[in-house]
C-alpha positions in Angstrom: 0.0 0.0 0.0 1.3 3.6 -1.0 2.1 5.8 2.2 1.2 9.6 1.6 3.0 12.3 2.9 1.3 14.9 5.1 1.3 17.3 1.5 0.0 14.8 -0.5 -2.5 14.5 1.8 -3.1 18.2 1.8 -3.6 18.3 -1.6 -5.7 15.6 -1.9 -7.9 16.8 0.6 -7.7 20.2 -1.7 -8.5 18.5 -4.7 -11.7 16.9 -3.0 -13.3 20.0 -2.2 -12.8 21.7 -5.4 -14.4 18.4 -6.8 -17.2 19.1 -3.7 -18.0 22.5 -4.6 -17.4 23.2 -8.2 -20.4 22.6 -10.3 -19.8 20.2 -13.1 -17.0 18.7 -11.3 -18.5 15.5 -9.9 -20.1 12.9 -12.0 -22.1 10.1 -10.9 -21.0 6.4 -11.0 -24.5 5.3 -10.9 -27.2 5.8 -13.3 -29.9 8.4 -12.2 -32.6 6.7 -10.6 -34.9 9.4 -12.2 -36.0 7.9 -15.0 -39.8 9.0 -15.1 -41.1 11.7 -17.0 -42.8 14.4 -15.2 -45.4 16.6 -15.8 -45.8 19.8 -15.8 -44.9 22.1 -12.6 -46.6 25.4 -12.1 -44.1 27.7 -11.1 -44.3 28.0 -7.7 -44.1 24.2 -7.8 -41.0 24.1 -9.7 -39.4 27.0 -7.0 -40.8 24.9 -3.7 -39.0 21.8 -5.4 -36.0 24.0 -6.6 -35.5 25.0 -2.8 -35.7 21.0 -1.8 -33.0 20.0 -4.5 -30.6 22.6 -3.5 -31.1 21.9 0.5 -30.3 18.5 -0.4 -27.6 19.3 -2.2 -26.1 21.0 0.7 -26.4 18.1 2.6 -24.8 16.0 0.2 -22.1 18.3 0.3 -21.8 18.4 3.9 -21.6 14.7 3.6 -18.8 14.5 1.5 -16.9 17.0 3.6 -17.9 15.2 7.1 -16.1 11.9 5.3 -13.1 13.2 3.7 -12.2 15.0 7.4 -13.2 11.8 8.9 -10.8 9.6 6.2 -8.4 12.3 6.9 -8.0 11.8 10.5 -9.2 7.9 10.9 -6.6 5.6 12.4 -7.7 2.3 11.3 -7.2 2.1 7.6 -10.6 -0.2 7.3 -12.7 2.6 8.7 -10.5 5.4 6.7 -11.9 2.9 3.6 -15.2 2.7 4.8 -15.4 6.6 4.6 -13.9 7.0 1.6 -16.5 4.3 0.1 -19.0 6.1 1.4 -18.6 9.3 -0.5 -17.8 8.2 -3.2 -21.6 6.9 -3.0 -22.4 10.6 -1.9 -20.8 11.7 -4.9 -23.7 10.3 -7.1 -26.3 12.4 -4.9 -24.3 15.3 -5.7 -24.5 14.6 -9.4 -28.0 13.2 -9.0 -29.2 16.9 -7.5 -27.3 19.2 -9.7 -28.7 17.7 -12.4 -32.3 17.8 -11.0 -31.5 21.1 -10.4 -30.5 22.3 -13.9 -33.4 20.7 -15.1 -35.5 23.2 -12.6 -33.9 25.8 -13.8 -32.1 26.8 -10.9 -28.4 26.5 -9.3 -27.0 25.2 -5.8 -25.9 26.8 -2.8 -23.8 29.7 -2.9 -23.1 29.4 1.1 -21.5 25.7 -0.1 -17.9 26.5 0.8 -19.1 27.7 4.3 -20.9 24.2 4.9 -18.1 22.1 3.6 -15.7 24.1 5.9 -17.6 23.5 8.9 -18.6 20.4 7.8 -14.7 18.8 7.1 -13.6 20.4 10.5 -16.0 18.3 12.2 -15.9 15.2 10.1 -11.7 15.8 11.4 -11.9 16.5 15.1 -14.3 13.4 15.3 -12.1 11.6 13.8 -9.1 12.7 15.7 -11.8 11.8 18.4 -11.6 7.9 18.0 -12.7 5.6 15.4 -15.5 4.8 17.3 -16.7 8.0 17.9 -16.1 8.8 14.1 -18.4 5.8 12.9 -20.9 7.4 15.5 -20.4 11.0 14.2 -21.7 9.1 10.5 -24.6 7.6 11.8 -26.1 10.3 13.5 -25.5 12.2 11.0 -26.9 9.6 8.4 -29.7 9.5 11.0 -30.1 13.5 10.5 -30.1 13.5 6.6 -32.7 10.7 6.4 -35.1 12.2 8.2 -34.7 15.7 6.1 -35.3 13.5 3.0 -38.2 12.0 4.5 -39.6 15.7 5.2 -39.0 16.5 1.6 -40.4 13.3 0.2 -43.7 14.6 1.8 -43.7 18.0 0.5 -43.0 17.0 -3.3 -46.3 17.7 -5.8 -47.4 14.4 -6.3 -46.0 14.5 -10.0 -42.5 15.4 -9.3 -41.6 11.8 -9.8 -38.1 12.6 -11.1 -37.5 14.3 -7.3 -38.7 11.5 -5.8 -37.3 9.1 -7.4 -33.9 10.9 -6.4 -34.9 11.5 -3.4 -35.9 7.9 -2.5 -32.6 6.4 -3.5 -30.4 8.9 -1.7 -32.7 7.9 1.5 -31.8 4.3 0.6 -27.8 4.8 0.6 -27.8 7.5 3.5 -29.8 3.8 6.1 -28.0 1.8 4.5 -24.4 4.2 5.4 -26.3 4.3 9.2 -26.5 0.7 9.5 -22.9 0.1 8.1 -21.2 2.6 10.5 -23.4 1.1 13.6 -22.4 -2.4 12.7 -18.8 -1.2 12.8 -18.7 -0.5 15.7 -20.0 3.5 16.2 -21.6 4.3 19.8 -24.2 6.9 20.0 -22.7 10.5 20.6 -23.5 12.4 23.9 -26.4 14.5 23.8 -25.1 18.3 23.3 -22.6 16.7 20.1 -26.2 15.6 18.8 -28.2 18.9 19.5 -25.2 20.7 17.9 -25.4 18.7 15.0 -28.9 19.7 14.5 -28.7 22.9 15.2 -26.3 23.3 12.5 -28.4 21.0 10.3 -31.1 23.1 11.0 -29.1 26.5 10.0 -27.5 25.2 6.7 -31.5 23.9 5.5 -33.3 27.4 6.3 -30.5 29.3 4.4 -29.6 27.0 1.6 -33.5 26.8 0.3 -33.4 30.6 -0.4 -29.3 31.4 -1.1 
């Protein structure tokens, strides 16, 4: 296995966020699960959904900053792979909600760079934390997203079926991320680590649906 120096690693973790935050810059491995043709939105339809896509964006790119300062700081090499695997599957939401975006018209977050900051710094100091602690950090924070896609699931007009179907998947992978970092071996965070996380969460979703 290649070691990297602490540069190498700098750069790479460089080269991530411009890949993060750049729109355009990340394509999806996986095929978009939005295969159905809509129809019609009125326009305040197509806005209310436009606001959705581009929280969830946010989200996704909060993701992929929470793993690579997680992978950054991990000291097991399995669990720095498990974080890596993970967004690169988080990648494809990006991907998945730019697109859907586009397609409405609209564009993502311009307060991006300010979540992903926040967002690698705490993906980092949770993992400089423990590995334990760090597989936590992703479940309650898989825990967190889920339930914001479930939210906006509910709020779609009921022929958005390109959102949903977008939507649906992404709540797939984010369980499915829970279940994998609980099974190796993360322990639930203490309670003010949790109410800060959704405070934040809460923050980044009532700004990002308008900026």
């Amino acid at each position: 296995m290649r070691h990297y120096s602490g540069v190498d690693k700098l750069i790479h973790s460089f080269d991530q966020a411009l890949r993060s935050l750049v729109p355009g810059a990340t394509t999806a491995q996986r095929s978009n699960p939005a295969q159905h043709m809509d129809a019609p939105l009125a326009v305040s339809e197509a806005r209310h959904v436009a606001g959705l896509m581009r929280v969830n964006h946010s989200g996704e790119v909060c993701a992929q900053a929470l793993y690579h300062g997680q992978a950054l700081t991990a000291k097991l090499p399995s669990v720095r792979l498990e974080m890596q695997h993970a967004a690169a599957e988080e990648q494809d939401h990006l991907a998945w909600c730019e697109e859907r975006l586009k397609e409405l018209d609209s564009h993502t977050s311009l307060l991006n760079p300010v979540w992903y900051s926040l967002s690698f710094g705490m993906g980092a100091l949770a993992g400089l934390a423990g590995d334990r602690y760090s597989l936590g950090f992703v479940a309650e924070t898989e825990r967190q997203v889920s339930l914001h896609l479930q939210q906006h699931l509910d709020q779609l007009p009921s022929q958005d079926q390109r959102s949903y179907q977008i939507l649906q998947q992404m709540n797939t992978d984010e369980l499915q991320h829970r279940d994998t970092a609980l099974a190796a071996g993360g322990v639930e965070l203490p309670l003010p680590v949790r109410m800060s996380m959704t405070a934040i969460s809460k923050l980044m979703t009532s700004t990002s649906y308008y900026i």
